[in-house]
C-alpha positions in Angstrom: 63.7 90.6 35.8 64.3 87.4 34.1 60.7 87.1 33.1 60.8 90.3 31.2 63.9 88.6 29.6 62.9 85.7 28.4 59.2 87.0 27.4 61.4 89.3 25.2 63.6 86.2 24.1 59.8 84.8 23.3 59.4 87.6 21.3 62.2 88.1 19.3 61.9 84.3 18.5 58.2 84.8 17.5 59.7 87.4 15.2 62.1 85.4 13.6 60.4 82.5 12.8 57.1 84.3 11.2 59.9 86.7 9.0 61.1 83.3 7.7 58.0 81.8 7.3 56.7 85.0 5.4 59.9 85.0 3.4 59.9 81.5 2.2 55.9 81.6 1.6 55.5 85.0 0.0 51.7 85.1 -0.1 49.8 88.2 0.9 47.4 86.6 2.7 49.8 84.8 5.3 51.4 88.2 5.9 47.9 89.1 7.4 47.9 86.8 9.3 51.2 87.0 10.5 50.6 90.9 11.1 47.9 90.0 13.3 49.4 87.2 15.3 52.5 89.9 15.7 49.9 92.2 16.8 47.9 90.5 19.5 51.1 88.6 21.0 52.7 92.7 20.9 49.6 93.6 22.5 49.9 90.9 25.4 53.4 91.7 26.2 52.9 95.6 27.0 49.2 95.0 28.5 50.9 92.5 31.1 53.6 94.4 31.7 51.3 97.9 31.6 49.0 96.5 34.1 51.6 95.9 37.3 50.8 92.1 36.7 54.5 91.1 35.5 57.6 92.1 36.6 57.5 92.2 40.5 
């Protein structure tokens, strides 16, 4: 249980840190390529958790 929390901690700090960097640098091309970092670390989360792997 404390993996899930912290990996959601992870998360969440990901988050924040890419929604400032994307609000002080307003530039269309970071926000794709802050969309697709968000996506593939999103992706690993549920995948891991999905495939019985985390969370004993």
């Amino acid at each position: 249980m404390l993996d899930r929390i912290l990996a959601f901690l992870a998360m969440i700090t990901l988050i924040g840190f890419l929604a400032i960097l994307l609000w002080n640098v307003p530039r269309w091309d970071l926000g794709v390529v802050i969309a697709v970092t968000l996506l593939l670390a999103g992706w690993d989360f549920f995948s891991y958790y999905r495939s019985g792997r985390g969370g004993r």
